[in-house]
Structure formats: structure tokens, C-alpha cells
C-alpha positions in Angstrom: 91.6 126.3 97.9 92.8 128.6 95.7 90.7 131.9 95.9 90.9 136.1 95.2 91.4 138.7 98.3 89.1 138.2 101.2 88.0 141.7 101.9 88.7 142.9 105.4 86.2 145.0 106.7 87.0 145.2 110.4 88.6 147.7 112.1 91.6 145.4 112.8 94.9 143.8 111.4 94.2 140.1 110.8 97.3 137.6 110.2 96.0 134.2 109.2 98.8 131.8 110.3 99.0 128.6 108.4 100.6 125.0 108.9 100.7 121.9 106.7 97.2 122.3 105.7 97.9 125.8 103.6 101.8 124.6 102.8 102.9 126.4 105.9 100.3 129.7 104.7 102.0 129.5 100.8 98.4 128.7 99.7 96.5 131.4 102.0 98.7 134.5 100.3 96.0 134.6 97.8 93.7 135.4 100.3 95.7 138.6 101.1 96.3 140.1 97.5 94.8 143.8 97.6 93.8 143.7 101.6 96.7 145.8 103.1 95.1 145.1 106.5 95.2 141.4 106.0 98.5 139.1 106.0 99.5 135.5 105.8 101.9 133.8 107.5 103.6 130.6 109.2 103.5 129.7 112.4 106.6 130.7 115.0 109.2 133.3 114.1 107.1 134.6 110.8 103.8 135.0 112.8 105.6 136.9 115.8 107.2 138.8 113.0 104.1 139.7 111.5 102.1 140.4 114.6 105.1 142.8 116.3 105.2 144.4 112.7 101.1 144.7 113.0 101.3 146.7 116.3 104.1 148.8 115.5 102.4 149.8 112.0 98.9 151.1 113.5 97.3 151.7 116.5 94.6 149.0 115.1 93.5 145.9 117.3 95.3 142.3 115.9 93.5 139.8 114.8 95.3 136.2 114.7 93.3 133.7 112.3 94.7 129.8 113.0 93.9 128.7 109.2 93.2 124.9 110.4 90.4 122.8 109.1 90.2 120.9 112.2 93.9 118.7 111.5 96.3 120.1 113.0 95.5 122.0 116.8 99.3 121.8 117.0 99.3 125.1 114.9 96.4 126.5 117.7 98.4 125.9 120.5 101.7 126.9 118.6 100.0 130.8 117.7 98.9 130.9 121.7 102.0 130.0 122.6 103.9 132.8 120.3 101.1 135.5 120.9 101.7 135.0 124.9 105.7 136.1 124.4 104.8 138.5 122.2 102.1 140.1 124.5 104.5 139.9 127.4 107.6 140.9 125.8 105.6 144.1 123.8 104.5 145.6 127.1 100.7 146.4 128.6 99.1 146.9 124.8 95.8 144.6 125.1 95.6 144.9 121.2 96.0 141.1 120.5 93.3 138.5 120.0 93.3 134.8 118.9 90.4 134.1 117.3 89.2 130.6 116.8 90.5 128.3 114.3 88.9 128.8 110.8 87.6 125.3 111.0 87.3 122.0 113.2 86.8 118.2 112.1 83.5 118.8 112.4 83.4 121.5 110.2 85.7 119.9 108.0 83.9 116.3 108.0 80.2 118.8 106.3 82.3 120.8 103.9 83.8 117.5 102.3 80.3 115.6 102.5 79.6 118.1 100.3 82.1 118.8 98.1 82.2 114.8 97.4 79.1 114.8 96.9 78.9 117.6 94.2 82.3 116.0 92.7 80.7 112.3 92.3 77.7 113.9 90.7 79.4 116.3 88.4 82.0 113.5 87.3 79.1 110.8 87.1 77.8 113.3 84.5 80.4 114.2 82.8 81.0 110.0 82.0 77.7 108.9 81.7 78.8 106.5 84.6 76.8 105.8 87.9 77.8 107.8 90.9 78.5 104.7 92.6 81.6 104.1 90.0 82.9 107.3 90.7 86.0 107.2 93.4 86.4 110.6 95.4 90.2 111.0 96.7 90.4 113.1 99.3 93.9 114.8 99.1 96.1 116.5 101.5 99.6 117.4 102.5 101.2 114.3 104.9 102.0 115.9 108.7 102.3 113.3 111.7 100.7 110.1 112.0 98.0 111.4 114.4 97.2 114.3 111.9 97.2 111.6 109.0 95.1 109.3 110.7 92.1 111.9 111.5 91.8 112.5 107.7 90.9 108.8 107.3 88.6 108.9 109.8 86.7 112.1 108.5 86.7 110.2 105.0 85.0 107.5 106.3 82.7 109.4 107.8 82.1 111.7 104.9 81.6 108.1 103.0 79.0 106.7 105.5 77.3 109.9 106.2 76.9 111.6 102.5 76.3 111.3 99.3 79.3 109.9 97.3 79.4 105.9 98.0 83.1 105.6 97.5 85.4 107.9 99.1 89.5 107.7 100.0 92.2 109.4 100.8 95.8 110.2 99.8 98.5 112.4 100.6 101.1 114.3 98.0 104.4 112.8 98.8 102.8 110.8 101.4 101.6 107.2 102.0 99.4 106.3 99.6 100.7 108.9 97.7 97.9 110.7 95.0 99.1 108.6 92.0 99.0 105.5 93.8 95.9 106.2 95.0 94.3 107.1 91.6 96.1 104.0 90.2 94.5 101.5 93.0 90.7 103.6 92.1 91.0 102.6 88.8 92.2 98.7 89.1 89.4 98.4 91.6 87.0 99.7 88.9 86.3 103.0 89.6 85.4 104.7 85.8 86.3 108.3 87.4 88.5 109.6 90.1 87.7 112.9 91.3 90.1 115.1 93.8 88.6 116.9 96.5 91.5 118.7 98.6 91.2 118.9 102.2 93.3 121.6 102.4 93.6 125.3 101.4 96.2 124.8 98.5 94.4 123.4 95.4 94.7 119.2 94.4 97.9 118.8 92.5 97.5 117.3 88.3 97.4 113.7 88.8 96.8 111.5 86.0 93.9 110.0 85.7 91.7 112.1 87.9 89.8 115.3 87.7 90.2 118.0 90.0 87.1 118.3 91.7 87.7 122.5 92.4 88.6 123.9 95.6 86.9 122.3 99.2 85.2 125.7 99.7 84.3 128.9 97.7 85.6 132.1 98.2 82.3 133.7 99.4 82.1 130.8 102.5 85.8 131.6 102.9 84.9 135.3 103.6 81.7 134.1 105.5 83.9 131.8 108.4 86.4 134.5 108.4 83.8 137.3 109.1 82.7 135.4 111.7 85.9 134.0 113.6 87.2 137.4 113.2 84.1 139.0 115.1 83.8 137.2 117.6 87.3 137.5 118.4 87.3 141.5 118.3 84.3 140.7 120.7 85.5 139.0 123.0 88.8 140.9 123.0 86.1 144.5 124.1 85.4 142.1 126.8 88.8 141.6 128.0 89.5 138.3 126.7 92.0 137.9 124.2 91.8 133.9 123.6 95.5 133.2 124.1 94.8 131.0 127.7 92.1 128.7 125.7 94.8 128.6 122.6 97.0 126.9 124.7 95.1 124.1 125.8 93.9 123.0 122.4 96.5 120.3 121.4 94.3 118.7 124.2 90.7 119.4 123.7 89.3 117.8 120.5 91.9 119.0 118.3 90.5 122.2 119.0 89.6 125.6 120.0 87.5 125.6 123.0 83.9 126.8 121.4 80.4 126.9 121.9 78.9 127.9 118.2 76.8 125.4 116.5 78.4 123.8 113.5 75.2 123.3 111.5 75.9 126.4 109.4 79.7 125.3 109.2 80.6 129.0 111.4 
């Protein structure tokens, strides 16, 4: 998900702290370039680096940005748990909020309907071949077993649910690993492969696939992040920073406790 700066125009610092879904936040420094106000990092000692760094730096509210897509609430409860010694250890300086993670399965499960669906369509096209012989491989980088297991599970729901009649998934330096996968797409009769990553670093050069472009466009990147990031400065004028329901969300739904609709994927 390769994309340029996300403009920050809140009056706060924002770190977006990353896990195995942005190549622990390698693939969301791209998302930083010309923001001084705006960092990436991973989770633990970088992120209470970059958060004690953030409060010693201005006198600006700080913004922490889980950069999930609904796989991995490990890195959720992991940021609550690092922002809770940080706000203890730093003193009485209510200036730290949690907001959200970027995305849940739910949101996750809409973007890739349809992101599959515009990659079977375009690749369909682009063969002369029916969108019904186009394979879309859903790619991502391997975590746990639990974490692995949800992406199949959003795939086949992204396969029953939208428009592309033959989605699977694969993992770089996983199992099936994206060449296998490609290879199995092709003996099964699939005319075109197309990658769709469900992650924020872009699908890796496989042969014989197409890379399908990033899951979402920088514009809807800047859209989610407006919005996680104001509600949590919000919420923070209202004396609640978020860390408590951070905590809690390896066990609720892989997720954030939230009440936002996800029919306009925010």
C-alpha cells in the first residue's frame, strides 16, 4: 500500500505503530515523508521511544494510530499496554490518546471485495478472458496461526459476498507461499492471477501474476486516518484517552471497542 505523505492537519503529533501487516511500520514510512508532525513506528520499545520523544519535542497532544486492518489486535493491545507505562512513568501530562485501529475485519473484508473486484475486471480485460477465469490471490505477510487463519476466512467471504468468483490467499515466505499459489491458479486453469495485498506494504513480483495496485488509495488512506485521528483528539477533550479499551482488544473481536458504522469503511 505503497502511497505519498498523508498530510496531517491536526493540531497533534500522530505515530502510526505498525505490526506484521506494514512489515513491522517499514511499509507505513511512506506515509510520513514531508509530515514533521507525523511518524511511523513498531510496536514496544520504538513506539515508547517515539511517543516520549513526541512529548518532550512540543507541547502538542499525541496521537497513537494502531495501523491494523483488522488482523492482528495483538498490536492494539500491545500500543495500550506501552502507552499505559509511558503515561505513568512520564508524570500527570494527559497528552496521550489511542485512537482506534485504522481498520477491523470488517473493514478489511469491503475494501478487498472491492479491490478483487476491480482487479478480476481489469485483468479479465486486459486477456480478453472471462472474469470467472481470473484467480485473485490475496497476499500478506505470515504472523500466527490465528492471524493466518482470519485472512482465509475474510477471503472466502470476499469470494461469496462480491464480485470476483475465484478468490485465495497466500502468504510471502509463508504456507502456501505466493509462487505456489500462483503456480496451483494456473494448473487449475485460471488464464490470470491477479495480487491484491492485504496489507500496507505493496504485493511482492511473482511470476505469473499481475499486481493488482495497492488494497486502498492514498486519498481513503488520508480519509480513515482523518477520522480515527479525530475522534481520538475527541474523546481525549473529554477525558478519555482509549488506553483502558486498548487493553482489552486481543479479546473483543480482534478489536477496538467501537460504535461507528462500517458502511462507509470509517
Amino acid at each position: 500500500m505503497s502511497a505519498p505523505a498523508v498530510e496531517n492537519t491536526t493540531q497533534a503529533t500522530v505515530v502510526l505503530v505498525g505490526g506484521h501487516e506494514s512489515d513491522r511500520a517499514e511499509a507505513l514510512h511512506a506515509l510520513t515523508q514531508d509530515s514533521p508532525l507525523t511518524r511511523a513506528c513498531a510496536s514496544g520499545q520504538e513506539l515508547e521511544e517515539a511517543v516520549r520523544e513526541a512529548l518532550i519535542g512540543s507541547e502538542l497532544p499525541v496521537c497513537v494510530v494502531p495501523m491494523t486492518l483488522g488482523r492482528d489486535p495483538k498490536l492494539v493491545a500491545d500500543a495500550a499496554r506501552t502507552l499505559a507505562w509511558v503515561a505513568r512513568t512520564a508524570g500527570p501530562d494527559p497528552r496521550i490518546a489511542l485512537a482506534e485501529p485504522f481498520g477491523t475485519a470488517e473493514h478489511l473484508i469491503g475494501w478487498l471485495r472491492a479491490a478483487a473486484g476491480r482487479a478480476a475486471v481489469a485483468a479479465a480485460r486486459a486477456t480478453d478472458a472471462d472474469p470467472a477465469d481470473v484467480a485473485v490471490l490475496v497476499t500478506a505477510n505470515p504472523s500466527n496461526p490465528f492471524d493466518d487463519a482470519e485472512l482465509f476466512r475474510i477471503a472466502r467471504l470476499v469470494q461469496v459476498q462480491g464480485r470476483a468468483p475465484w478468490v485465495d490467499v497466500a502468504f510471502h515466505g509463508g504456507d502456501p507461499d505466493v509462487q505456489t499459489a500462483v503456480d496451483r491458479c494456473r494448473r487449475l486453469g485460471a488464464r490470470r492471477v491477479a495480487l491484491v495485498p492485504a496489507g500496507f506494504a505493496p504485493a511482492a513480483e511473482v511470476a505469473g501474476a499481475v499486481d493488482a495496485g495497492p488494497l486502498l488509495a492514498p486519498s481513503a488512506i488520508s480519509g480513515v486516518l482523518a477520522a480515527r485521528i479525530g475522534a481520538a483528539l475527541d474523546r481525549l477533550r473529554a477525558g478519555e484517552d482509549g488506553i483502558a479499551a486498548g487493553l482489552h482488544a486481543e479479546h473483543h473481536n480482534h478489536s477496538h471497542a467501537h460504535s461507528h458504522s462500517h458502511a462507509s469503511g470509517r
